[in-house]
Wavefront OBJ file of the C-alpha trace (Angstrom):
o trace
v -34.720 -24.014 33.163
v -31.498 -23.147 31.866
v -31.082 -19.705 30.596
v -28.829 -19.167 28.120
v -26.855 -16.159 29.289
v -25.870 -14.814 25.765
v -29.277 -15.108 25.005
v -31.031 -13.475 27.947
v -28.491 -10.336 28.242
v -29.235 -9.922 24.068
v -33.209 -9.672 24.832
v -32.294 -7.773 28.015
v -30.145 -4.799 26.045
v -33.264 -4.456 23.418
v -36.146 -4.876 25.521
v -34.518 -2.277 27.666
v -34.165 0.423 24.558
v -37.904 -0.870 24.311
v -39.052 0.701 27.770
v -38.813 -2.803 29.554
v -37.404 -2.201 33.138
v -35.959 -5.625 34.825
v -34.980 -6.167 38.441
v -31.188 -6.589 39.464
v -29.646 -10.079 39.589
v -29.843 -9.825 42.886
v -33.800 -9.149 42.910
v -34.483 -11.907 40.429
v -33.072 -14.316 42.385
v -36.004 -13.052 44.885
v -38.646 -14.257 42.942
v -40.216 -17.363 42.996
v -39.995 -19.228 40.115
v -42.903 -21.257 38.378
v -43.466 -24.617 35.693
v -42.940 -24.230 32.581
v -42.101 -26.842 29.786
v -39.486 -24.621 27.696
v -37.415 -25.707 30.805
v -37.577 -29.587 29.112
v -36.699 -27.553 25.963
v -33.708 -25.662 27.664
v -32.080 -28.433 27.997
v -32.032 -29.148 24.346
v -31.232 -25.702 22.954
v -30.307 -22.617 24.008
v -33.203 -20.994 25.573
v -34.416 -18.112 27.972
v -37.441 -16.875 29.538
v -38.663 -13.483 27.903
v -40.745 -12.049 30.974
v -42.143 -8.848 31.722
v -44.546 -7.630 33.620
v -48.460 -7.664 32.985
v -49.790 -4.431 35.714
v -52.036 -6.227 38.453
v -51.796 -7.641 41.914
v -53.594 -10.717 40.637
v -51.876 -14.153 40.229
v -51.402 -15.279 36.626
v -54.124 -18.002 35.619
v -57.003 -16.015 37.308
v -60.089 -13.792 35.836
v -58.450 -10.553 37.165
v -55.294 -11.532 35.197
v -56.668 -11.964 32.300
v -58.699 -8.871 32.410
v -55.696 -7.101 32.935
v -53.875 -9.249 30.204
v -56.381 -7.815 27.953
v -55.483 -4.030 28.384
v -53.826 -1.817 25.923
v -50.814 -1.193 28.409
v -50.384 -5.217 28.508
v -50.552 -5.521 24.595
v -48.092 -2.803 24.002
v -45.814 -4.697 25.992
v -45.979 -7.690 24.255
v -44.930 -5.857 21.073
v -42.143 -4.676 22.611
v -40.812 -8.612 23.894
v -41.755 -10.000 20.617
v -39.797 -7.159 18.675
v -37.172 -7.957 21.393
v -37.113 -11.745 20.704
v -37.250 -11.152 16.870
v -34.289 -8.647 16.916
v -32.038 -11.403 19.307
v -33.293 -13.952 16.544
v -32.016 -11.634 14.091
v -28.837 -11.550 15.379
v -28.600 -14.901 16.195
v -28.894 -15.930 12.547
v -26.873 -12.575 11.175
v -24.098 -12.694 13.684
v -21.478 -15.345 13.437
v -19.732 -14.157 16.768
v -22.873 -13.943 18.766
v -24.295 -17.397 17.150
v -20.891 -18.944 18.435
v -21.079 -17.458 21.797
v -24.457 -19.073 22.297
v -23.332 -22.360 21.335
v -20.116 -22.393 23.739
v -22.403 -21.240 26.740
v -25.223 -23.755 25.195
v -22.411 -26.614 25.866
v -20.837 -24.769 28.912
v -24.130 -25.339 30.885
v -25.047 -21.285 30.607
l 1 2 3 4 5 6 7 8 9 10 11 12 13 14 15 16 17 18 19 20 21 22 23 24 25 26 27 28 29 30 31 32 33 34 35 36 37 38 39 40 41 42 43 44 45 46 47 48 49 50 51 52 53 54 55 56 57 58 59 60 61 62 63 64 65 66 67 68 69 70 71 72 73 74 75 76 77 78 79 80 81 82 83 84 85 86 87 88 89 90 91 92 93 94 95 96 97 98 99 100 101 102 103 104 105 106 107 108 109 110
């Protein structure tokens, strides 16, 4: 997966006005990473991984998860990464410096 840094730090600033806390740099880097086929994608356009946490101790792809998945807490959550990810879409499309910045990381490899 490569995460397009432009990208990421964009849903990171209005994710974060949102309510959405993320871990340092140094505490991503922590956690273990997983499959997922928008990294084939990332490497085609610029991409990133919108995460946030779903409250449980349960591993994703399990009953408990999905239960959990299923609570108001998770929903309102997703609102707040999709309103995130249509707001950096926004921008990407309204914003010729931001749209070019993209593109130059895109080709930069970040």
């Amino acid at each position: 997966m490569i995460i397009n840094d432009p990208l990421a730090e964009r849903y990171i600033s209005y994710a974060s006005k949102f309510g959405i806390n993320f871990p340092s740099r140094a505490d991503q880097d922590r956690v273990p990473g997983a499959s997922t086929d928008e990294g084939d994608v990332s490497y085609e356009v610029p991409s990133l991984q919108a995460v946030y946490k779903i409250e449980t101790k349960e591993p994703n792809h399990n009953p408990e998860f999905t239960k959990a998945a299923g609570t108001e807490d998770a929903h309102e959550r997703t609102m707040v990464v999709s309103k995130s990810l249509a707001l950096v879409g926004v921008d990407f499309f309204t914003q010729k410096e931001f749209r070019s910045e993209v593109k130059r990381r895109f080709k930069a490899g970040r």
